[in-house]
N, CA, C and O atoms as CSV, one atom per row, in Angstrom:
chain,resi,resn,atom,element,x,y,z
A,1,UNK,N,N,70.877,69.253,95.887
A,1,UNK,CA,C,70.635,70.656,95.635
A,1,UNK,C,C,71.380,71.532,96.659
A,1,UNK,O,O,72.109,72.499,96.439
A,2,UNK,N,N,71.138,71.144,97.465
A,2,UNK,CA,C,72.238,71.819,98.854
A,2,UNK,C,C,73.585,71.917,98.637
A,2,UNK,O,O,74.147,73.000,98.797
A,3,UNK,N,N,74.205,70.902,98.281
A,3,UNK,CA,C,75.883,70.437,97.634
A,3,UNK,C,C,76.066,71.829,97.103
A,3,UNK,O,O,76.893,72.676,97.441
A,4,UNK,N,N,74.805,71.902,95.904
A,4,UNK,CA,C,75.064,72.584,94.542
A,4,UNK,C,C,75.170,74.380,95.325
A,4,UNK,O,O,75.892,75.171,94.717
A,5,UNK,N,N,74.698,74.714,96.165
A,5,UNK,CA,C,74.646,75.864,96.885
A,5,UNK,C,C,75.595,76.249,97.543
A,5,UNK,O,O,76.010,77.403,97.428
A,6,UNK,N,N,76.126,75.384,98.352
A,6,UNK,CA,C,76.974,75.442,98.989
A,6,UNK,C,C,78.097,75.806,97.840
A,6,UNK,O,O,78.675,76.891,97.901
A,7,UNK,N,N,78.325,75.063,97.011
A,7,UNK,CA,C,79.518,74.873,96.041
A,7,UNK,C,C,79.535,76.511,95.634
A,7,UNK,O,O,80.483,77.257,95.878
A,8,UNK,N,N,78.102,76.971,94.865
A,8,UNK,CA,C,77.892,78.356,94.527
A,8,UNK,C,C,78.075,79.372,95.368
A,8,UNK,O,O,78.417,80.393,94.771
A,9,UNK,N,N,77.972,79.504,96.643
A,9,UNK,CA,C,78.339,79.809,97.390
A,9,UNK,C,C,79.655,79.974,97.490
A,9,UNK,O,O,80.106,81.071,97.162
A,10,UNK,N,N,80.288,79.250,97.818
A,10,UNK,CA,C,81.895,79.266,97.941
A,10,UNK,C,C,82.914,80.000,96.833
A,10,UNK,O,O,83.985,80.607,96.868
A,11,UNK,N,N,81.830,79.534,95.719
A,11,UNK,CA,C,82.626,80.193,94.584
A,11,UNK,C,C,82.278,81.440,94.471
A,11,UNK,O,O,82.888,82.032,93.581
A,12,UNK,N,N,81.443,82.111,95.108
A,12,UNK,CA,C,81.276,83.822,94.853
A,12,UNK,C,C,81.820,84.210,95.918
A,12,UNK,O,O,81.691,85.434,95.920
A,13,UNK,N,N,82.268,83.940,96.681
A,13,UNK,CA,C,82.683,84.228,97.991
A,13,UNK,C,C,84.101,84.153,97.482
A,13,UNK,O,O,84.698,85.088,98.014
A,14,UNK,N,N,84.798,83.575,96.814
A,14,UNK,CA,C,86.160,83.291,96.543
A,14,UNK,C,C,86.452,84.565,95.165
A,14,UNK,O,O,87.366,85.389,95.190
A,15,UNK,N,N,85.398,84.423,94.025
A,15,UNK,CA,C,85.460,84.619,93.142
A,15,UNK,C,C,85.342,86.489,93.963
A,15,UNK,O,O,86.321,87.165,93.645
A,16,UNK,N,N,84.683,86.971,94.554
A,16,UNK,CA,C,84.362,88.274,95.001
A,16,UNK,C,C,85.731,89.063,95.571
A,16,UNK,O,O,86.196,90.154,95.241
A,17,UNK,N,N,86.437,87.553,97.083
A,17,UNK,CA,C,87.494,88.251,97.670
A,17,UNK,C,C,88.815,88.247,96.817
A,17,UNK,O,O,89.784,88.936,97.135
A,18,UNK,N,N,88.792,87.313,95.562
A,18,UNK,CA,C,90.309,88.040,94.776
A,18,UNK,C,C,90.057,89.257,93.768
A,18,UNK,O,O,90.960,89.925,93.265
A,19,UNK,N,N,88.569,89.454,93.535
A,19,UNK,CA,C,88.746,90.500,93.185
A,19,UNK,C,C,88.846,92.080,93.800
A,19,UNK,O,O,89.002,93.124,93.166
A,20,UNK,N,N,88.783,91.995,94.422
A,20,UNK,CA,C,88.985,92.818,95.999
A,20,UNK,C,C,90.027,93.004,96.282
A,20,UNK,O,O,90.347,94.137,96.642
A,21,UNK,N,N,91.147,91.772,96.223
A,21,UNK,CA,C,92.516,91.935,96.288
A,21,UNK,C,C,92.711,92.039,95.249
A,21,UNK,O,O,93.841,91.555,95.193
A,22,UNK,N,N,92.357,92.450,93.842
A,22,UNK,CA,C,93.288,92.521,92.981
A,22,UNK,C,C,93.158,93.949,92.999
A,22,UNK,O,O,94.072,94.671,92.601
A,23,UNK,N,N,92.002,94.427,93.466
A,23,UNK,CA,C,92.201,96.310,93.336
A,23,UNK,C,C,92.924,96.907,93.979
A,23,UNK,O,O,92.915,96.717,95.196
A,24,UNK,N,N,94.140,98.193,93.183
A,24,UNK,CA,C,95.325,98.520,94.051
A,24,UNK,C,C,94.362,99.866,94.897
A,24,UNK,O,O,93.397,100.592,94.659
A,25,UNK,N,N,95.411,99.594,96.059
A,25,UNK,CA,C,94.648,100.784,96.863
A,25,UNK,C,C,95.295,102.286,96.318
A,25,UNK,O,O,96.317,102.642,95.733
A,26,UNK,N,N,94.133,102.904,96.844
A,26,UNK,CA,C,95.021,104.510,96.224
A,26,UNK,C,C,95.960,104.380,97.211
A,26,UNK,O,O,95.646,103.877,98.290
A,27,UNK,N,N,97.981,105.082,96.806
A,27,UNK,CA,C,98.772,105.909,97.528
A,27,UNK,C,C,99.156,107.260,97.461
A,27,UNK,O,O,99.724,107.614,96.427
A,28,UNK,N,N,98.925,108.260,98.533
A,28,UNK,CA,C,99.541,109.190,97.762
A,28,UNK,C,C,101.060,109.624,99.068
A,28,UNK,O,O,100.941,110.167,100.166
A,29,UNK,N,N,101.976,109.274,98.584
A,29,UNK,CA,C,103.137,109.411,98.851
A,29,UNK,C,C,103.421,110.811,99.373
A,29,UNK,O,O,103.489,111.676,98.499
A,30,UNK,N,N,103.588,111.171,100.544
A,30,UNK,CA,C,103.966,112.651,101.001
A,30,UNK,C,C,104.953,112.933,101.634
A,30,UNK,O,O,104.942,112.458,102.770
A,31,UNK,N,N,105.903,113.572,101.351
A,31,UNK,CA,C,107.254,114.034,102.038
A,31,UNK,C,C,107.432,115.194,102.964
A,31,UNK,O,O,106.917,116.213,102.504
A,32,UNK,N,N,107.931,115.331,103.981
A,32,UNK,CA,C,108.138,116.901,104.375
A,32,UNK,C,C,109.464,116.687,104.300
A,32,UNK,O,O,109.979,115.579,104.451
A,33,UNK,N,N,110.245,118.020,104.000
A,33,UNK,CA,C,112.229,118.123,103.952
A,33,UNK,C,C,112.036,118.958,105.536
A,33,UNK,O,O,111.211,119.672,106.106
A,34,UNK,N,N,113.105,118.465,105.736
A,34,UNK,CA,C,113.743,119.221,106.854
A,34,UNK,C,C,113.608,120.714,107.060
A,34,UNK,O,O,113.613,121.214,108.185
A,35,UNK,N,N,113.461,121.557,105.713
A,35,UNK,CA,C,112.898,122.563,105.611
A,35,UNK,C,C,111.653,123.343,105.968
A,35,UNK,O,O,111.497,124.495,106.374
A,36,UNK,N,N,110.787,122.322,105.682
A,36,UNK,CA,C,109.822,122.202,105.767
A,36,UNK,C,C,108.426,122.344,104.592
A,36,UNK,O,O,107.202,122.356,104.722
A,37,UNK,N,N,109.281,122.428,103.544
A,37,UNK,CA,C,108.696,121.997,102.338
A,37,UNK,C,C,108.236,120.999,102.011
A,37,UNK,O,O,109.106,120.168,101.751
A,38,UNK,N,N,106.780,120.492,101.833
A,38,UNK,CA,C,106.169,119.705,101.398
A,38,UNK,C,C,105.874,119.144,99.966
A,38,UNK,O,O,105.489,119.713,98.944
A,39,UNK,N,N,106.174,117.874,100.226
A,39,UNK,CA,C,105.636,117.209,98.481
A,39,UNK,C,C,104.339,116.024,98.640
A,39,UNK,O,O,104.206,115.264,99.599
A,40,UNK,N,N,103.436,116.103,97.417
A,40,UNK,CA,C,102.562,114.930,97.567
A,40,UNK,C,C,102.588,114.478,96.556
A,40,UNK,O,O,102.396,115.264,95.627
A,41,UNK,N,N,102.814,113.132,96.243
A,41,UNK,CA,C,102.529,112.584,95.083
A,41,UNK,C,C,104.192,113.107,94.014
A,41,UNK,O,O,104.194,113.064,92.784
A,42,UNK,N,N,104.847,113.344,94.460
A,42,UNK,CA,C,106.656,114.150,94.157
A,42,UNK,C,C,106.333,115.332,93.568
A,42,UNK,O,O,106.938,115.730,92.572
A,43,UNK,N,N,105.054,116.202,94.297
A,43,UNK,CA,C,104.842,117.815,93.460
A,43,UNK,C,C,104.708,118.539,94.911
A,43,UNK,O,O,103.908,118.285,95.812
A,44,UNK,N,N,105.716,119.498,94.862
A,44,UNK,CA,C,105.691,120.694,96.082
A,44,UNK,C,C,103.869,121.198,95.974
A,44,UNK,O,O,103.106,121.676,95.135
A,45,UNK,N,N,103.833,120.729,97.398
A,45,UNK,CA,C,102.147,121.208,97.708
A,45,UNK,C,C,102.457,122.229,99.498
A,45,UNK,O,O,103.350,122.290,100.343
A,46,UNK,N,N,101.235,122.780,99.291
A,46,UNK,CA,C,101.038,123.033,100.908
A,46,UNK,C,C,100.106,122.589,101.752
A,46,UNK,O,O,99.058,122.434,101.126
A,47,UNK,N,N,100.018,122.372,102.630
A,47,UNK,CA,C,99.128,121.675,104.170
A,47,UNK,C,C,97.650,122.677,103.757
A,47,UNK,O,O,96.685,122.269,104.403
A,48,UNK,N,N,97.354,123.695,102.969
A,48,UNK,CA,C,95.832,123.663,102.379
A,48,UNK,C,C,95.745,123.243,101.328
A,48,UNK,O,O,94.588,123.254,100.906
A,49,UNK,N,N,96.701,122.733,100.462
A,49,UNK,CA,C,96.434,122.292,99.033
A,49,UNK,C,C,95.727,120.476,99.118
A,49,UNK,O,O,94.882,119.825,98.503
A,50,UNK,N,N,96.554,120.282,100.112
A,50,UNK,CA,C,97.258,119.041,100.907
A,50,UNK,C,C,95.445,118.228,101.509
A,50,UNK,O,O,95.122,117.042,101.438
A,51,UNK,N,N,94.687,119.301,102.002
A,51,UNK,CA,C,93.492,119.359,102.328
A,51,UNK,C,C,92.553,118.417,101.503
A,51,UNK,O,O,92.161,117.330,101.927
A,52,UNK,N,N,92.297,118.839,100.525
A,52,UNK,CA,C,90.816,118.318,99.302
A,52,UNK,C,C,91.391,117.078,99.293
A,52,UNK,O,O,90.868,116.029,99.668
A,53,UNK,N,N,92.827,117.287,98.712
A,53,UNK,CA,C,93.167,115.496,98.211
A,53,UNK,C,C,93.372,114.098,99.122
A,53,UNK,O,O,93.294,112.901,98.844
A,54,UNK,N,N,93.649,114.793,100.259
A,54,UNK,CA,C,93.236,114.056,101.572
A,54,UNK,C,C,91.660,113.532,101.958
A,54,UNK,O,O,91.336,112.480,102.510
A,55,UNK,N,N,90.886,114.531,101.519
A,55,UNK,CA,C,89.617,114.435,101.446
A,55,UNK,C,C,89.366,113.278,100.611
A,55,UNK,O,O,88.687,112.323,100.989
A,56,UNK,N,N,89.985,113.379,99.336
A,56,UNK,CA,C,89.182,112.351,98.074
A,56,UNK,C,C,89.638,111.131,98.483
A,56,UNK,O,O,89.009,110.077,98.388
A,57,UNK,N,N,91.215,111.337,99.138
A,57,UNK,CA,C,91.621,109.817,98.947
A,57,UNK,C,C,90.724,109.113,100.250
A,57,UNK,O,O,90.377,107.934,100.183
A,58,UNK,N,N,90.387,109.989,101.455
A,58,UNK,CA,C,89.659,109.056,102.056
A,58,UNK,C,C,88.401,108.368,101.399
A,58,UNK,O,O,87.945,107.245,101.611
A,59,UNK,N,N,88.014,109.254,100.628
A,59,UNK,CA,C,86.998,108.839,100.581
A,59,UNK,C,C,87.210,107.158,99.189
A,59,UNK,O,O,86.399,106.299,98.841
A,60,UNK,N,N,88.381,107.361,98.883
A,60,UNK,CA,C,88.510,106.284,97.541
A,60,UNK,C,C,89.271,105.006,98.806
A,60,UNK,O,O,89.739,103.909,98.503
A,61,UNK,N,N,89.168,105.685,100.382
A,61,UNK,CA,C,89.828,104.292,100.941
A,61,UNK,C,C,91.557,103.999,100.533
A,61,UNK,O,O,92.119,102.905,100.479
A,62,UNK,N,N,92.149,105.382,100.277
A,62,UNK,CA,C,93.287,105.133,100.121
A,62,UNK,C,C,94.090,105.157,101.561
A,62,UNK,O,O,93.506,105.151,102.645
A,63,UNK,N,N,95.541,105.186,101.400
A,63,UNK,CA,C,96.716,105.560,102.419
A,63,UNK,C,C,97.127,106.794,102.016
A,63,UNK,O,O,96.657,107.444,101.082
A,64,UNK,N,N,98.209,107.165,102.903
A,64,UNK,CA,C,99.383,107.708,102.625
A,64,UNK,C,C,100.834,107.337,103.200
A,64,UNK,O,O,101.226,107.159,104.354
A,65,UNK,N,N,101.377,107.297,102.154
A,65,UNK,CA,C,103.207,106.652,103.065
A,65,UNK,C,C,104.087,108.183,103.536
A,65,UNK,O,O,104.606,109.060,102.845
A,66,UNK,N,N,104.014,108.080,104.383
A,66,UNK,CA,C,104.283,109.555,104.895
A,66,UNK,C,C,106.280,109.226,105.255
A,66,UNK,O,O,106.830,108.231,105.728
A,67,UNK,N,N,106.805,110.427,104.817
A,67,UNK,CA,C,107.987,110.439,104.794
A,67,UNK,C,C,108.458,112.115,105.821
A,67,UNK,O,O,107.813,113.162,105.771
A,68,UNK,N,N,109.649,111.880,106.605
A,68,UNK,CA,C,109.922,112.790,107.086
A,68,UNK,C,C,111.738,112.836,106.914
A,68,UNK,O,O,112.462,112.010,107.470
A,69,UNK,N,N,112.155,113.746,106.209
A,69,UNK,CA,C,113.878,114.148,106.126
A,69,UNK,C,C,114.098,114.647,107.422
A,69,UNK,O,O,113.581,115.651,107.910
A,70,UNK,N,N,114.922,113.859,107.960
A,70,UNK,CA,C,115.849,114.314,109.405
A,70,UNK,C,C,114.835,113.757,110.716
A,70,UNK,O,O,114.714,114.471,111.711
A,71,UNK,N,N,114.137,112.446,110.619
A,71,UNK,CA,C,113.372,112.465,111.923
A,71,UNK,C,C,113.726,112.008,113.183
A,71,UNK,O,O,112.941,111.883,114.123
A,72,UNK,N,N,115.168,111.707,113.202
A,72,UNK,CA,C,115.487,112.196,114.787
A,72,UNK,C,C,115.508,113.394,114.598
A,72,UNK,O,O,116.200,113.688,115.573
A,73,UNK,N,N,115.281,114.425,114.073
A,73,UNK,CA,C,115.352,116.086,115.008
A,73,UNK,C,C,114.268,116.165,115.127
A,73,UNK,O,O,113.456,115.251,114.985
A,74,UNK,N,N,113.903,118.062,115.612
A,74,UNK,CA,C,113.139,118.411,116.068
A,74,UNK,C,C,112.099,118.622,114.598
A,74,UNK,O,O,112.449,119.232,113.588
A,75,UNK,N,N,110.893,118.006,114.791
A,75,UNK,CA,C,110.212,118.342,113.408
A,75,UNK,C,C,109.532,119.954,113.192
A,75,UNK,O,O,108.887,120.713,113.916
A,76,UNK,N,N,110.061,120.010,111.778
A,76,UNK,CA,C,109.534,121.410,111.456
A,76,UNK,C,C,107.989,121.549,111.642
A,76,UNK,O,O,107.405,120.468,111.715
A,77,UNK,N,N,107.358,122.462,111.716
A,77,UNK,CA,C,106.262,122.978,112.220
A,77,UNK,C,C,105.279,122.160,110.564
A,77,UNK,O,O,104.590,121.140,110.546
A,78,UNK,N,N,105.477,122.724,109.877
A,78,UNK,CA,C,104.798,121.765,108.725
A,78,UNK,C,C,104.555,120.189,108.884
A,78,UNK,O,O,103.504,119.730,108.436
A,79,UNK,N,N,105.587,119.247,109.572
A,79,UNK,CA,C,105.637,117.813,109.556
A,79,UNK,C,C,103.865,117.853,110.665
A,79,UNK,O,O,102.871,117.143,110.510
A,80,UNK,N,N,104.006,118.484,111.249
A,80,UNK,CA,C,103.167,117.947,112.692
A,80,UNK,C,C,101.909,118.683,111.896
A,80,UNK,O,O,100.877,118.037,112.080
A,81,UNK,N,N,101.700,119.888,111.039
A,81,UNK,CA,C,100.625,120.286,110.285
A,81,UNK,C,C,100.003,119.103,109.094
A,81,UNK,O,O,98.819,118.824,108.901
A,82,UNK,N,N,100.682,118.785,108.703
A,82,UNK,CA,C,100.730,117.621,107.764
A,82,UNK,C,C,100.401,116.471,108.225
A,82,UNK,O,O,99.898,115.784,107.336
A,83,UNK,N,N,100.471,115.854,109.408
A,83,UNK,CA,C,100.106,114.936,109.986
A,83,UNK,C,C,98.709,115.089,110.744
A,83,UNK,O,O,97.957,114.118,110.659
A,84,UNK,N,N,98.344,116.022,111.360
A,84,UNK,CA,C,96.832,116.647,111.940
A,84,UNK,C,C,96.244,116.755,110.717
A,84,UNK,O,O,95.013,116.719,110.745
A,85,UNK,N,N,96.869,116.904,109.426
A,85,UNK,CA,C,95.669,116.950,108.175
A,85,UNK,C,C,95.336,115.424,108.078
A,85,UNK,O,O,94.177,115.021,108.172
A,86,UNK,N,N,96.392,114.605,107.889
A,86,UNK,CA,C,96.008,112.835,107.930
A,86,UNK,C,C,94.871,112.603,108.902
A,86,UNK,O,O,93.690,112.522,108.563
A,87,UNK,N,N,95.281,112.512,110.016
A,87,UNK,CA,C,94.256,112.682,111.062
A,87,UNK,C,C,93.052,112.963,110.868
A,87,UNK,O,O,92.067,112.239,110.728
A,88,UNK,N,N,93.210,114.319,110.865
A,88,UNK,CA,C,91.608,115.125,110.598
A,88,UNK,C,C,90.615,114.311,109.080
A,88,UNK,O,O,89.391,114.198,109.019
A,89,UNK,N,N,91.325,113.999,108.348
A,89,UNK,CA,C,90.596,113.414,107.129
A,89,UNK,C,C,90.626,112.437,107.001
A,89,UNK,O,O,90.253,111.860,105.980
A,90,UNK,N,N,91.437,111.509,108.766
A,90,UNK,CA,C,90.627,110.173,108.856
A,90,UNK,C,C,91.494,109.154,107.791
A,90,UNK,O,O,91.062,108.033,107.523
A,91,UNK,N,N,92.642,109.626,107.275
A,91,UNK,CA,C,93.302,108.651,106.151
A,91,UNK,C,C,94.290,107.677,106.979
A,91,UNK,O,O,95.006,108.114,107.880
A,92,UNK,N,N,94.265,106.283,106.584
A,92,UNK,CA,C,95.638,105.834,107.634
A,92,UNK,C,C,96.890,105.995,106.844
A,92,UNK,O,O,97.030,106.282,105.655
A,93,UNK,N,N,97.862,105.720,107.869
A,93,UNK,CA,C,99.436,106.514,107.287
A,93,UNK,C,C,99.997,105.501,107.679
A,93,UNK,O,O,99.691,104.875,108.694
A,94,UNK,N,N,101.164,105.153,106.663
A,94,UNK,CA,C,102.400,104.057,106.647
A,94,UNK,C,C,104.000,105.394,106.853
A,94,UNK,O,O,104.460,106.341,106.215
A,95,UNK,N,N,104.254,104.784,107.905
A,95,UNK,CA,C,105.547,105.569,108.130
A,95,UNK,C,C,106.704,104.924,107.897
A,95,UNK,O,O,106.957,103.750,108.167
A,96,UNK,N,N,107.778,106.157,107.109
A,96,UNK,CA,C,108.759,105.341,106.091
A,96,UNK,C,C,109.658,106.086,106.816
A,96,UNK,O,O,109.440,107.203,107.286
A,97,UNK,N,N,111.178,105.130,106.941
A,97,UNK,CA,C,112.265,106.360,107.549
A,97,UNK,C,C,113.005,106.615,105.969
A,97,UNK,O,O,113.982,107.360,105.894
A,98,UNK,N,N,112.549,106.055,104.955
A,98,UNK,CA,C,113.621,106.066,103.963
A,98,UNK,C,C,112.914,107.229,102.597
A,98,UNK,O,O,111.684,107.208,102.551
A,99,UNK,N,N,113.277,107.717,102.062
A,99,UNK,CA,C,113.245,108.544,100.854
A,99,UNK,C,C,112.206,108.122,99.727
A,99,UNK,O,O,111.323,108.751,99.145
A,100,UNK,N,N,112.579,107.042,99.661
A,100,UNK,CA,C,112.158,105.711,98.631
A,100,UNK,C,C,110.738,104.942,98.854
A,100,UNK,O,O,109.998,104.438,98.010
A,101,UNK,N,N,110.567,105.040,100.663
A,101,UNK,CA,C,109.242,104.457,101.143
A,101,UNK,C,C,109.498,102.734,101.120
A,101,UNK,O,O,108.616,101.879,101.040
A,102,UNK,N,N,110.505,102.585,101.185
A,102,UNK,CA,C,111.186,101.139,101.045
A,102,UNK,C,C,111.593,100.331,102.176
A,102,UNK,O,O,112.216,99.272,102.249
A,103,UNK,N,N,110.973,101.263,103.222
A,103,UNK,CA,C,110.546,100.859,104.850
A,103,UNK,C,C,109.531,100.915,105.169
A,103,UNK,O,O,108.781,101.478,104.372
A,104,UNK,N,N,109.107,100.557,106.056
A,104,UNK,CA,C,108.019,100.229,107.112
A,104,UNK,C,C,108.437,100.766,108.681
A,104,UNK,O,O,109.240,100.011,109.230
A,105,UNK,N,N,108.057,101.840,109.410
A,105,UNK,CA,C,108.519,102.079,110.728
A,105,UNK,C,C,107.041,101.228,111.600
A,105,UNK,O,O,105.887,101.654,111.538
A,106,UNK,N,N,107.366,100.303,112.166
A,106,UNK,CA,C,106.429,99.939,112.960
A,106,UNK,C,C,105.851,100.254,113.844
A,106,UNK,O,O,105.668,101.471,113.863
A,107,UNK,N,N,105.171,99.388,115.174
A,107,UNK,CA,C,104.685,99.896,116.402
A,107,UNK,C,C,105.611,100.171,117.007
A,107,UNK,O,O,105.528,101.095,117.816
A,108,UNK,N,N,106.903,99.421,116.819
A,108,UNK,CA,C,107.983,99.412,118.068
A,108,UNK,C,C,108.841,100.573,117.568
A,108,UNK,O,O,109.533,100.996,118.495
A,109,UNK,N,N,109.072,101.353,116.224
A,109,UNK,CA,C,109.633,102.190,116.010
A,109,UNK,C,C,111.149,101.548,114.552
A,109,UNK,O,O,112.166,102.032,114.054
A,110,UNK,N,N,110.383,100.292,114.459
A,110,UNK,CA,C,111.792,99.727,114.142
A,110,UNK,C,C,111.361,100.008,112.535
A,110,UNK,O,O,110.249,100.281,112.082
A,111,UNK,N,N,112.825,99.818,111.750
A,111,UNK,CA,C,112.363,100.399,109.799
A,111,UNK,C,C,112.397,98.522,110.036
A,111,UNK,O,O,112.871,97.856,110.957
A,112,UNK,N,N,111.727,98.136,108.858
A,112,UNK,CA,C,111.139,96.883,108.815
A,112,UNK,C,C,110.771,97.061,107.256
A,112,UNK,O,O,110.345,98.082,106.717
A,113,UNK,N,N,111.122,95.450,106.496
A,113,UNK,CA,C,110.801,95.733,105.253
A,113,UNK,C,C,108.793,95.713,105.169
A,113,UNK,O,O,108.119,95.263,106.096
A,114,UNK,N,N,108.050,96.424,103.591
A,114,UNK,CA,C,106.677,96.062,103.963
A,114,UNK,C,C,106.218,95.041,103.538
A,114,UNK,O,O,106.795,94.447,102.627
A,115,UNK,N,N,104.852,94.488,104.186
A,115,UNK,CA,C,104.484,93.590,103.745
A,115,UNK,C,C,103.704,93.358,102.807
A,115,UNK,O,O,103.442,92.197,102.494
């Protein structure tokens, strides 16, 4: 009878964590241009629009892959507004040096494919 528990056991435990991995996480993809025009999700938004949906996705346990045009320069005043909204609503952020989000900028700073 123990065997049989154990066995049941294992199998909800297995059967539970692929379904867990099979759920995609929310992304919502956000750009600032060099301008300092913002996009979320590829629709021109602003750093209060930018607000609520930051809100929901924390709360659905999403990301955001955050993109910045030109980030060796000096960042426009929007990039660093846009990023204190991540922050403030507690969402974690994947940093991309590429357009596409087809990088990974790591701890060390390096573009790295993702995993």
């Amino acid at each position: 009878m123990m065997r049989f528990i154990r066995i049941a056991s294992v199998a909800v435990i297995v059967a539970l964590t692929s379904q867990l991995m099979a759920e995609p996480q929310k992304v919502l993809k956000v750009a600032v241009a060099a301008s300092g025009q913002i996009t979320a999700g590829g629709a021109p938004t602003t750093v209060e629009a930018l607000a609520p949906i930051l809100s929901d996705l924390a709360r659905a346990k999403g990301v955001v892959w955050y993109y910045r045009e030109a980030a060796k320069a000096e960042p426009h005043p929007n990039a660093l507004k846009v990023l204190s909204a991540i922050i403030e609503h507690n969402v974690p952020v994947r940093l991309s040096s590429k357009a596409d989000y087809s990088d990974v900028i790591d701890d060390k700073g390096r573009s790295v494919p993702p995993q």
